[in-house]
N, C-alpha and C positions, 0 to 999 in steps of 0.2 A: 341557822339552827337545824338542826339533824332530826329526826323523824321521832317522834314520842313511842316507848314503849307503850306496850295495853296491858301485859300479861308479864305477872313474874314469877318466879320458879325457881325455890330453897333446895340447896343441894348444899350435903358436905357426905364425907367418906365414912362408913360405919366404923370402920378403926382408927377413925379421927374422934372416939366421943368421949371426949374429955370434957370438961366445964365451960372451960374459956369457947369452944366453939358452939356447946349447946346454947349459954348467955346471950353471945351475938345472937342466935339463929331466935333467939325467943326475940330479942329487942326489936330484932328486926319485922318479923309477923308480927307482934303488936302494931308497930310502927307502922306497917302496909296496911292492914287492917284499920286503923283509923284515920288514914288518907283513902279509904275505900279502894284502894287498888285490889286488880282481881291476880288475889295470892296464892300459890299451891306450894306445894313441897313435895318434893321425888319420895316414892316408896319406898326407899330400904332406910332413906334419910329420916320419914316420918316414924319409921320404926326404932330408929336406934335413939332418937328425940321424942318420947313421946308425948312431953309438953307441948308441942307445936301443934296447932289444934288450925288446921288449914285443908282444904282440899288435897286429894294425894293423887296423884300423875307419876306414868312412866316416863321416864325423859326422852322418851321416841314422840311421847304425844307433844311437845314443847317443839312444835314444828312452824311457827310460822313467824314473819320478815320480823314483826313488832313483838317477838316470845324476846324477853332476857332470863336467863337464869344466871344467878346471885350464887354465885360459891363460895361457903367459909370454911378455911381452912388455908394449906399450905398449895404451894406450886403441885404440889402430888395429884393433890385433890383435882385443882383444876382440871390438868393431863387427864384422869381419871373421866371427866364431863365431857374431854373436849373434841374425844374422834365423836360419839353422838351428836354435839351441838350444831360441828361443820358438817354433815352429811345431814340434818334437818333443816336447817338455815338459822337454827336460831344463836340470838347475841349471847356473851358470857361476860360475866364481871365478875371478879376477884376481890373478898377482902382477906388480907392477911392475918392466919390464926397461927401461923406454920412460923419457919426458920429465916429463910431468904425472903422469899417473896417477891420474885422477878415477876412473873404474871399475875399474882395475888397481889396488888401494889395501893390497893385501899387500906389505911388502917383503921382498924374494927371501933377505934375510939373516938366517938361522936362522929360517927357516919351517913347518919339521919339526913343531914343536909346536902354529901353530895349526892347520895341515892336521889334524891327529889330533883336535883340540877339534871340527872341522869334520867333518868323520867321522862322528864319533862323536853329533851331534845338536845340539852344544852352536852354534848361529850363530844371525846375523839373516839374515833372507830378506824382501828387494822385490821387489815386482813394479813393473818399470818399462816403459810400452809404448809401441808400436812406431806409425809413421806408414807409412801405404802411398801412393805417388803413384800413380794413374789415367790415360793418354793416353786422355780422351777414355774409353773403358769396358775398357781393355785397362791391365792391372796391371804398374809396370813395375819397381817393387822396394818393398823396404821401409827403412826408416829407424830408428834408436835414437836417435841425433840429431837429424839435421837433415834435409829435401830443401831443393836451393839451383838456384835459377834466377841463371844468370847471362850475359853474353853470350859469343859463341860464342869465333872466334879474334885478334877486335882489341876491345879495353874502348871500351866505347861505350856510352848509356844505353839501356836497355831500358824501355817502355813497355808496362805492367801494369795491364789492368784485374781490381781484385780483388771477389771476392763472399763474404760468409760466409752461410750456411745460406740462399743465393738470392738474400741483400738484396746490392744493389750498395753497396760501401762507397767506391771511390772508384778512379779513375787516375793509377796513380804514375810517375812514370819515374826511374829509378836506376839503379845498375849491375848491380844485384838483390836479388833478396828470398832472404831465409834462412825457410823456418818451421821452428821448434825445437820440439823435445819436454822437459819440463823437464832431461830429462836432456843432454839438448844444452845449454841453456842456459847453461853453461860452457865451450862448445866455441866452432864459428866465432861462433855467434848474439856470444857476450859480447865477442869483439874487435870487431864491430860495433856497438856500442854497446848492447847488447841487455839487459834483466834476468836478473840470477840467478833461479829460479825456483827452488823445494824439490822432491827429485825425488817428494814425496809428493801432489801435489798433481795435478788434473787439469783440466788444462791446455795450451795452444801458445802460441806465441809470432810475430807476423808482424816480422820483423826488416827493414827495408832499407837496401841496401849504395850506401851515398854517394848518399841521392836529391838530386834535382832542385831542389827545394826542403826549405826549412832548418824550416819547420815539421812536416813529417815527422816522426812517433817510430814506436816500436814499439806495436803494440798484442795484450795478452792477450788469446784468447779460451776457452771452456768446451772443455773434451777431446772433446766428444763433438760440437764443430762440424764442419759441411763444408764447405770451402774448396774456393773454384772460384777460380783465376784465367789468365786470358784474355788469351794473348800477342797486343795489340792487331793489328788490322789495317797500322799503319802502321810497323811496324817493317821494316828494309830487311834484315834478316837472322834467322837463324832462333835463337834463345838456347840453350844447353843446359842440363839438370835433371842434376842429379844426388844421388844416397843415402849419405850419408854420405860422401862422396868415394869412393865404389868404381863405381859406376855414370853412363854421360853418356849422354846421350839427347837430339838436337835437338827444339826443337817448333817446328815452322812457325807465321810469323803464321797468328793466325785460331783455332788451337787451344787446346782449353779443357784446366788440369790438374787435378784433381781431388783434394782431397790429405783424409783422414779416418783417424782412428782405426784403429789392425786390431786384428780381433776376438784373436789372442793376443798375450801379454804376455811378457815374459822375466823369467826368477829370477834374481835378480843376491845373490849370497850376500855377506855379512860377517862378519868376526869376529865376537865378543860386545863387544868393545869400543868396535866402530866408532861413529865421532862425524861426522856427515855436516858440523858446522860446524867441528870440529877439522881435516878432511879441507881447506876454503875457506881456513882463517887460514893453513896448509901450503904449500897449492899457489901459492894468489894473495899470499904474504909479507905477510899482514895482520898487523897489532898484534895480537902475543900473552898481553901479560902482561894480569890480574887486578885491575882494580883494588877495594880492599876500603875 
């Protein structure tokens, strides 16, 4: 059995507040509340809910081994909680209020019981980590997914020189590059054509979006490479980066981004049940029957 949480912490996204999420978020403080667990809810979240009638916390303060915070809502959301959580130490659980629901993989209908299983010590715990982007030696967020180079405000192809661990690999020009974490690997990377990737594995992914040429693919590299690439000189306009989709940043031709491992990792918690390839057949409608 795995360590009991003490402390839980209600988080979902202000422009997630529709119904269906505010419901969960109410059932669920009740439900903590009369298991006497010691309950809070993040402040912007307690804001946009204002039936939640709980202690209100920054989620900087949800820093220690035995904090889980409870996010409802979509994969978004999560992302949204999840560079905080890994750079505090504390666990995160997902239930799905959202579309997919690759990381949000609870579903919000009769929840009650695995939440108490989880609780109480009974779950699976990954550790899934995070990519930091560099401008040049200045840090400019972190990533659970993806960072994405793409052009600025009209699609046009963007010319990329890429380097791994120094060696020049090559000059692409496309509309841009995705690098993926495996855990992205299901996200924008795989609508580009990109591999699934197991999120146990350490690894990225250099994804590019509609190159130039057709002999283009994807290529895997070690988790523990570092990716240089270098908005060529000749580009007439400046592309923007962005973290997961929460973050844009221009980079001038000429500028190098710097993309590596971060040294913390995030706890992405599961049932005991959970089946990461039952989760694929689910989401992506793959053949599910058995053949014997």
């Amino acid at each position: 059995m795995a360590k009991p949480f003490s402390r839980v912490t209600l988080y979902a996204r202000h422009y997630r507040a529709n119904r269906e999420v505010g419901d969960t978020l109410g059932a669920l403080a009740s439900h903590l509340s009369k298991r006497r667990v010691n309950c809070s809810v993040e402040h912007e979240t307690a804001q946009t809910f204002p039936h939640i009638k709980l202690p209100v916390v920054e989620l900087t303060q949800v820093n220690q081994e035995d904090d889980l915070i409870i996010v409802v809502g979509g994969d978004g959301s999560l992302l949204s909680a999840a560079q905080t959580a890994a750079q505090t130490g504390a666990a995160i659980l997902g239930i799905n209020r959202g579309y997919l629901g690759f990381l949000t993989d609870i579903n919000p209908t009769h929840c009650e019981p695995v939440i108490d299983q989880i609780l109480e010590g009974q779950y699976r715990e990954e550790q899934r980590f995070l990519l930091a982007a560099h401008l040049e030696k200045t840090l400019l967020a972190l990533a659970l997914n993806d960072v994405v180079i793409m052009p600025g405000q009209q699609p046009h192809l963007v010319a990329l020189d890429i380097f791994i661990n120094e060696e020049f690999v090559c000059e692409q020009r496309a509309d841009g590059m995705i690098i993926a974490t495996p855990t992205g690997s299901t996200a924008y990377a795989l609508s580009a054509g990109g591999p699934i990737l197991h999120p146990a594995l350490d690894a990225m992914v250099l994804v590019p979006m509609f190159p130039h040429t057709l002999s283009t693919r994807p290529i895997v590299v070690a988790g523990d490479s570092q990716l240089r690439i270098r908005i060529n000189e000749r580009n007439e306009s400046s592309p923007r980066l962005n973290c997961d989709g929460q973050s844009r940043v221009e980079i001038a031709p000429g500028q190098d981004v710097l993309i590596r491992k971060h040294p913390q990792s995030l706890r992405l918690i599961h049932p005991l049940d959970y089946n990461y390839y039952e989760t694929l057949r689910s989401k992506l409608g793959w053949e599910n029957k058995l053949k014997r």
